[in-house]
C-alpha positions as CSV (number, residue, x, y, z in Angstrom):
1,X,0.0,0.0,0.0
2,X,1.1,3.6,-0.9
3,X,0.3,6.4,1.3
4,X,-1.3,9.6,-0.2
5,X,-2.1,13.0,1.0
6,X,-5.2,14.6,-0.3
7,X,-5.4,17.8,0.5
8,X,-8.6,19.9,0.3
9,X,-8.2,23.5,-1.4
10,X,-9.7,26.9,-0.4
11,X,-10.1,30.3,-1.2
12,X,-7.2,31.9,1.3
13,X,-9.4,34.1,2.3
14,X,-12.7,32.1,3.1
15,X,-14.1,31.4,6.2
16,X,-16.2,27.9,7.3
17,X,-19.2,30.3,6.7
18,X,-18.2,31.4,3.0
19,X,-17.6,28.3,2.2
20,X,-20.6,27.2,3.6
21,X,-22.8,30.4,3.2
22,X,-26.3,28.4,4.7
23,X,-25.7,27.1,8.5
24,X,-28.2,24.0,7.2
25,X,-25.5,23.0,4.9
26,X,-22.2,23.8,6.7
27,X,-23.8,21.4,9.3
28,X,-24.5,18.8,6.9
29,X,-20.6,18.9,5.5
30,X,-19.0,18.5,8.5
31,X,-21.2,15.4,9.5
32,X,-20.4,13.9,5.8
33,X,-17.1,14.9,6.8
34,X,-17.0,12.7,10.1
35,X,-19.0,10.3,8.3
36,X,-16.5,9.7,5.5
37,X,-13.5,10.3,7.9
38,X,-15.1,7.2,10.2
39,X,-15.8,5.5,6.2
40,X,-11.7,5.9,6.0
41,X,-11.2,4.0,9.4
42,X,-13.4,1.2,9.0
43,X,-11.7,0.1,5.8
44,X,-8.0,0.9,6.8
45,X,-7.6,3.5,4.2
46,X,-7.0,6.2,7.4
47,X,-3.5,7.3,8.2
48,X,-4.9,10.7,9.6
49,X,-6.5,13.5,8.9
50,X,-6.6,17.6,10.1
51,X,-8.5,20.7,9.0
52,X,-6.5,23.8,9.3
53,X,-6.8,27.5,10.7
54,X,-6.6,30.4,7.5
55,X,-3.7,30.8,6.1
56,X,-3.1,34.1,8.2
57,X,-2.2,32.2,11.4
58,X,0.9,30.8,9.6
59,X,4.2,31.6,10.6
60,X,7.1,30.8,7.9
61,X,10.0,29.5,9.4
62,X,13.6,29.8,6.9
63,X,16.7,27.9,8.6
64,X,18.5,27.9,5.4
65,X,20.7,31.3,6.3
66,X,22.9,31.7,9.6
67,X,19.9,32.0,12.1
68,X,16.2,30.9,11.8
69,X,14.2,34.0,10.5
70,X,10.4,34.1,11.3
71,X,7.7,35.7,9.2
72,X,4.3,35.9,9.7
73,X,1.6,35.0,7.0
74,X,1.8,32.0,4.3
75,X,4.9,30.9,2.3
76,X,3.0,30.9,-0.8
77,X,1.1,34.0,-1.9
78,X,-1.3,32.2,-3.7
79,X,-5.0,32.7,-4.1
80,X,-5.8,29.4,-2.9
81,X,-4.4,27.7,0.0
82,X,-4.8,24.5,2.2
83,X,-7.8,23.9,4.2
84,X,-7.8,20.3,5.5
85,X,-6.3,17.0,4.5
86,X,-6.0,13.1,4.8
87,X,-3.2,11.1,4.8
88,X,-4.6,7.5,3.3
89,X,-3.1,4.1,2.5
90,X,-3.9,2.8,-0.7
91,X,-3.4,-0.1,-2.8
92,X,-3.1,2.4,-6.1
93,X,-3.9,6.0,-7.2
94,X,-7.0,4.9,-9.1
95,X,-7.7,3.4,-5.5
96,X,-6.7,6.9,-4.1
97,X,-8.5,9.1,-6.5
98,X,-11.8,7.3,-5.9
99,X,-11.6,7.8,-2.3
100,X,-10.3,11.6,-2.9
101,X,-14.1,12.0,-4.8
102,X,-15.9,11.0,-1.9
103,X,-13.9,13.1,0.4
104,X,-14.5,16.0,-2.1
105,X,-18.3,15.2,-2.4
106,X,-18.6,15.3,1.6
107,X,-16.1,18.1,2.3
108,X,-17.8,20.0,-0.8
109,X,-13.9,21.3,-2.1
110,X,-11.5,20.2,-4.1
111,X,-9.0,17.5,-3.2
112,X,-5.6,17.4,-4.5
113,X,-3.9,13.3,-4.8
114,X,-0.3,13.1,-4.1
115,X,2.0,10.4,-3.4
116,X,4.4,10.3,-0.6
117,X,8.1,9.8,-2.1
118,X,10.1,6.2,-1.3
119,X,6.5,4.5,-1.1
């Protein structure tokens, strides 16, 4: 088995309630969310799993000079960033990207596959 991350992408910007404008259906998400996450367990897919602060609670840490410099903020300036992700063990990627769509259809975002290197 290969492990993946699939990592859930949003707006940088958006909060839990502009991603899920109606209270009805931010409620429903996160127990399709839980539901899917306990889906994961059950079949030994799950590694583990996190949903993040906004990007703005970052701190970027660069050890590459003589001392560690500190900034606050995200590394990438991008106009989407990281939300949430799992960390799954799969047989294959097709076996990976099937169980990325039903983490997108409960989480209602997108889901980015990637392999972990040396698996």
């Amino acid at each position: 088995m290969t492990h993946y991350l699939l990592s859930v992408w949003h707006d940088k910007d958006a909060t839990p309630e502009d991603i899920y404008p109606d209270a009805a259906e931010r409620e429903q998400a996160y127990a399709d969310t839980g539901a899917f996450n306990d889906e994961l367990r059950a079949s030994g897919n799950w590694v583990f799993a996190g949903g993040l602060h906004s990007p703005n609670t970052a701190t970027v840490v660069d050890g590459t000079g003589g001392e560690a410099v500190t900034t606050d903020g995200p590394y990438s300036e991008a106009k989407e960033q990281i939300g949430g992700f799992w960390v799954i063990d799969a047989p294959d990627l097709d076996a990976a990207l099937a169980i990325a769509a039903r983490g997108s259809k409960a989480c209602r975002g997108k889901v980015e596959v990637r392999p972990f290197q040396g698996e």
